[in-house]
Each structure stands twice: as structure tokens, then as C-alpha cells.
N, C-alpha and C positions, 0 to 999 in steps of 0.2 A: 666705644664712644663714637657721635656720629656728627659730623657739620652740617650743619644746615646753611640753606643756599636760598636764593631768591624765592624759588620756584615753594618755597616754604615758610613766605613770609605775607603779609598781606595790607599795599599800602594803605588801603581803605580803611582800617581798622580803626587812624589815625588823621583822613583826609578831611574829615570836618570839625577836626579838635582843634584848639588854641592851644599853642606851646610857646614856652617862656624858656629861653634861655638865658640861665642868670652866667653871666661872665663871657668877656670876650677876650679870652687870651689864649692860650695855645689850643687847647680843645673846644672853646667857647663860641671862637670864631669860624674855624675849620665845621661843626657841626653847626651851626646855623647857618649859614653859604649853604652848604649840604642838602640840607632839609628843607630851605625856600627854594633850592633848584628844583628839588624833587615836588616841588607845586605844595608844597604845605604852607600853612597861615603861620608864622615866625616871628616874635617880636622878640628885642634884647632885654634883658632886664640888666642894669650897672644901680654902679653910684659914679655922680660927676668925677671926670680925668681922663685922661690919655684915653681909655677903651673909649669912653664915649664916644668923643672925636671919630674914631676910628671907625667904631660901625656906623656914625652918620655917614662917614666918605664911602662905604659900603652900600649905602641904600638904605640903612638902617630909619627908625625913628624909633630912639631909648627912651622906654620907660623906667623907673626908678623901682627900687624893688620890690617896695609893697604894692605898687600899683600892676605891677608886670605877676605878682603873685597872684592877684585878688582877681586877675582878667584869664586866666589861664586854666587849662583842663589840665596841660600836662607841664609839669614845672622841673629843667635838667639843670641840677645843680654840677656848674660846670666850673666854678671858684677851686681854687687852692684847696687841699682839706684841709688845713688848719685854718682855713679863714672862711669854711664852712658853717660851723657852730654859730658867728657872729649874725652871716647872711637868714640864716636861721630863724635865729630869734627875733631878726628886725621884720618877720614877716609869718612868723608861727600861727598867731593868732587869728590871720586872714585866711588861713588854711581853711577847707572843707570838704567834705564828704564828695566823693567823687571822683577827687582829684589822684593824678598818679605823680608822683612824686623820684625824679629818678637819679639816677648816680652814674658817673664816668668810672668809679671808684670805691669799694665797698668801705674804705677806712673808717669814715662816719658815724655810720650805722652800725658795722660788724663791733666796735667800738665803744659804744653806747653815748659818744658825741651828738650827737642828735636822735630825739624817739619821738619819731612822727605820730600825731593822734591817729588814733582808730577811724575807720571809713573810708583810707587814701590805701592807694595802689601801691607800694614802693618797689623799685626794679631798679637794675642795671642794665647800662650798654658800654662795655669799654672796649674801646680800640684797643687793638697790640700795636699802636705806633705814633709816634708824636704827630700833635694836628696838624703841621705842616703837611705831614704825607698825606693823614685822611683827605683832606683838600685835593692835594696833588692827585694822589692815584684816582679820586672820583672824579677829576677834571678829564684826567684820562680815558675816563670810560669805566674803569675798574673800580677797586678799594682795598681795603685793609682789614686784614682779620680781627673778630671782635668775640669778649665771653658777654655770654647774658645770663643776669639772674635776677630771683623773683626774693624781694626779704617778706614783701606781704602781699597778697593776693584776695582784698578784697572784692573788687569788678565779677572776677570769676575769669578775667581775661586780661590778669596782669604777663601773662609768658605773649601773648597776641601783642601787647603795645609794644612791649619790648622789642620785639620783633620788629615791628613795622619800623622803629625808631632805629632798629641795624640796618633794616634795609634803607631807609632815608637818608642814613649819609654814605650809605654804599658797604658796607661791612658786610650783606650777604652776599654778595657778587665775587666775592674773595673765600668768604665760611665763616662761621657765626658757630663757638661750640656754648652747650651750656654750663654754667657751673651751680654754687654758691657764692653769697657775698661773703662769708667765712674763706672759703676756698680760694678765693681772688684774692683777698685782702691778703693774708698771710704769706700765699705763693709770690705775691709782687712784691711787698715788702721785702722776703727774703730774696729775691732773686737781684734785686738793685741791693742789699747791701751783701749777702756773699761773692756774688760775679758778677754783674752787668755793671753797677759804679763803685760800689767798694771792692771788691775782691781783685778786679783788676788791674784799677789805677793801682792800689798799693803794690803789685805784682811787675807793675811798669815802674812803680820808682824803686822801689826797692833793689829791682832789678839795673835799673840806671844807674843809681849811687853806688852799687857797687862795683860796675865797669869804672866807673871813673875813681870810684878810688884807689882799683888795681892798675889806674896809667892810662886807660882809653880814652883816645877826644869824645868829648862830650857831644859834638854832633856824629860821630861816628855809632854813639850806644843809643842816643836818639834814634837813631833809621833802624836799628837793629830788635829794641824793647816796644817802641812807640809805633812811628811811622807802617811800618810793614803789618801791624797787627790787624789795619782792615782788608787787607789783603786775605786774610785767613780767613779773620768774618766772614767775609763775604762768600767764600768758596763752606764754609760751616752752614751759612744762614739759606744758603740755595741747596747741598743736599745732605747736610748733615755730618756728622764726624768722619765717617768713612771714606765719603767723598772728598773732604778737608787731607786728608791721607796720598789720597791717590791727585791729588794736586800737588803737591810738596815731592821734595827732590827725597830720593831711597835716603839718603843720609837723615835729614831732617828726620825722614819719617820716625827710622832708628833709635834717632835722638831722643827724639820727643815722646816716643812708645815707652822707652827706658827708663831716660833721668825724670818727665813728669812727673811718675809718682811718687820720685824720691823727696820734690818740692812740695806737692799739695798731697801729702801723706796723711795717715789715719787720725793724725794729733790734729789738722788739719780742719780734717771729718767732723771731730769731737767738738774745736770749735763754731763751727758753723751749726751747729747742734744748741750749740749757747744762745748763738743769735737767733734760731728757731722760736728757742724755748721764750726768749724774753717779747718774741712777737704775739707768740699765741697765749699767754697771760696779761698781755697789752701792758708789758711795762717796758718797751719802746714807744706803745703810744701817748702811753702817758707821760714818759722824759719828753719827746719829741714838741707835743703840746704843751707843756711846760716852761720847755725852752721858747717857743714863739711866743710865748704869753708875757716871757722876761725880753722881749726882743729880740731874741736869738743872739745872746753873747755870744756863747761858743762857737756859733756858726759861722759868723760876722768876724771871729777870730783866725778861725781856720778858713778862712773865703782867704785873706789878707797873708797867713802865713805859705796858703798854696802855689798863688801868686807870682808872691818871688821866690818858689823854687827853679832850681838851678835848670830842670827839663824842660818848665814853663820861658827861660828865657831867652835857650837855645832855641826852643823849635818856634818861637815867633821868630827870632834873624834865620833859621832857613828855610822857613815858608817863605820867607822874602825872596830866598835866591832860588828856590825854585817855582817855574809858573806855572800857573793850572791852563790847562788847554779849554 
């Protein structure tokens, strides 16, 4: 596999198109700042609320979405995915031949949630990092790693736009790998719900409730399940497992060499296998949209029940006692 970097991407490709960014919230906003740094022609597409506002105090002037769709060469659906289909439809039919049409996110598409008409480009550009950092590290100088992929390549130069659209908000200055939107879609889905947010919160409370209910102060099993765990990230995220190793005291090391896989064991394996199987048949996608479309009770349930967990209301009273520098 090979990254690709600046020296491999081409802003010109891009420098007399019109691009519409629809949505200005965590990725919406970071990548359009981005791309009118980077000297490109930029407008916002919303619907009236809060973003609006925002990207006027930005410099902005928002168009609404049919209009920001119908004026645009290149159009980043950078919404919610489940509140992609909607943005969609209110602007399908102004669609035309030419245009490329691109994704943060292969959900969509890989999906079959939205099926762009014939004669439009569709591509991907996703960050690996929430738009705060894209922002940040380009402000910097730098940016943030990003996959690209191509779901339809009419132009003849749908892998080219894509490109120039990583390097405009800085993602090839960091590496830029290729995928598919298949391959994107299903690797993230699982990676946030077996490890990145489900597999470890449950592994941090799980873990909490049962010091405390073997007798341990509850902010004492906080610093020990919770607190300390970006400490490892971090030493993980900069060189990897081995290096996470030779960070940690000979004990730890020991420990965690040992009893790990006595915790996240083969049954473990099998499940996560479950969660695979029910992403790559899309019947996660289909609950998931399901549920938004009911309003998301369960969600809306479980937001309320997490809440007032007992970890969530210690570690608010000791981020108070301790201060950040």
C-alpha cells in the first residue's frame, strides 16, 4: 500500500470549479475554512439555524440547498449520514451531468441510501480525525490523514478531484491512502462500534462497576479504568503497540501481556464477528436509519440512562479538583 502526499496531488484540477459545501458542523466547517484558504471559490450550502449564523460570522454568504446545489461543479455532502438522504432528495433533481458529487463518508452510497444519476463523478475524501483537528493541524501548517475513493468515475478524472479536494484541506501533507467506499464504510463502522466507542467504554464501565463493587472508592477506579487510559493512547497512537509496551512499567507490561487475553478472549473474537457480519449485510444500516427516522428512542434513552452513571458523576466532581494547566 502507498500514501500519497502533496507532491501527488494537483490543486489546479480543482482551482476554477465551484464547490458547495452542504453542512457546516464538525466536518462541514473545518473543510470549507480549508479550501477557501487554499484560494478555491467556496460557498456554504445550509438550511436556516444555528450553522447558518455561524458561517456568516466566518465570512460566509449561505446559500440554501437547492440553490448551492444548482450553482456548483463540485458538491461535499458533509451532513450527518442519516440526515443525508433528506438533503438529497431536496436537491436530486437539480443535479447534472458533470457535476462530482463527494462523500466524508461512504455510508450512503456503499448503502444504497442515496443513487446518484448517471453522468456525475462520485468520490470520497475522509479525514481520520474529527474537524476540529482538520482545522487545527492545517492552521498549523500541516493536516490530518485522509482515505480517498472513487464509487463512480465518469469525468475520467474522478481519482484527480479527489485528490486535489485532500490536498485542499491539507490531508496530503500528512498521506492520503486509497481505498473503496465499501472498504471505508464497513472498517469504520466496525472500528467505532467493537473498539474506538463501543468496545471500550463498555470495557471502562464494566471495569468500574466492578471495583466498586468489590469496596474500591469510586474516584480511585475512575483514575485507574478511565483517566489514565489516554495516557496509553497516546504512547499507542504515536508508535504503535510495541512502543505502548516499552512505555509502561516491566509489571504492567506483564500484566497486560498475560491476563488481556484472558478478558478480550476468542468468544470475544466470535462476537465482534457478529457485529461484522450485521454491517456488511447492512442490517446495522438499516436499524440505525430506522431508528432516526422513529427519532431515535433508543438513543435518546440510552444518551439519558449513560448520563447518570455512577463513572459519569464522579469524574465531573474530580475534573473539578483537578486543573488543567
Amino acid at each position: 500500500m502507498k500514501a500519497l502526499y502533496d507532491e501527488d496531488a494537483d490543486l489546479g484540477v480543482i482551482r476554477e470549479k465551484r464547490i458547495a459545501v452542504l453542512g457546516y458542523g464538525n466536518q462541514g466547517r473545518a473543510q470549507a475554512l480549508n479550501l477557501r484558504d487554499a484560494g478555491l471559490n467556496v460557498k456554504v450550502g445550509l438550511r436556516k439555524g444555528q450553522s447558518w449564523e455561524r458561517a456568516e460570522e466566518d465570512g460566509f454568504s449561505p446559500m440554501d440547498i437547492r440553490n448551492a446545489a444548482s450553482w456548483a461543479d463540485i458538491i461535499m455532502m458533509l451532513v450527518p449520514d442519516e440526515v443525508q438522504p433528506q438533503v438529497y432528495a431536496e436537491m436530486h433533481d437539480l443535479l447534472h451531468r458533470g457535476q462530482a458529487l463527494e462523500f466524508g463518508h461512504g455510508f450512503c452510497i456503499h448503502y444504497g441510501f442515496i443513487i446518484p444519476p448517471e453522468g456525475l463523478d462520485v468520490i470520497m475524501v475522509a479525514p481520520k480525525a474529527p474537524g476540529a483537528l482538520v482545522r487545527k493541524t492545517f492552521l498549523e501548517g500541516f493536516g490530518t490523514p485522509a482515505l480517498v475513493a472513487v464509487h463512480r468515475d465518469f469525468s475520467g478524472r474522478a481519482m484527480d478531484i479527489a485528490m486535489a479536494i485532500a490536498k485542499g484541506i491539507g490531508a496530503t501533507r500528512a498521506g492520503v491512502i486509497k481505498t473503496t467506499f465499501r472498504e471505508e464504510t464497513e472498517t469504520d463502522n466496525f472500528g467505532e462500534q467493537a473498539v474506538l466507542c463501543g468496545g471500550v467504554s463498555e470495557l471502562i464501565m464494566k471495569a468500574f462497576r466492578l471495583l466498586v463493587r468489590e469496596g474500591y472508592q469510586p474516584e480511585i477506579a475512575y483514575f485507574e479504568v478511565l483517566h489514565e487510559l489516554k495516557l496509553i493512547v497516546d504512547l499507542i497512537q504515536s508508535g504503535g503497540l510495541e512502543h505502548m509496551w516499552d512505555g509502561v512499567s516491566n509489571t504492567a507490561e506483564y500484566g497486560g501481556r498475560t491476563r488481556g487475553p484472558r478478558v478480550i478472549d476468542e468468544h470475544v473474537e466470535e462476537r465482534m464477528k457478529e457485529l461484522l457480519e450485521d454491517i456488511r449485510d447492512g442490517s446495522f444500516a438499516k436499524e440505525w436509519m430506522d431508528e432516526y427516522y422513529r427519532e431515535m428512542p433508543e438513543l435518546r434513552r440510552l444518551r439519558e440512562k449513560g448520563s447518570n452513571e455512577q463513572i459519569e458523576l464522579v469524574g465531573a466532581e474530580l475534573r473539578k479538583l483537578f486543573k488543567r494547566q
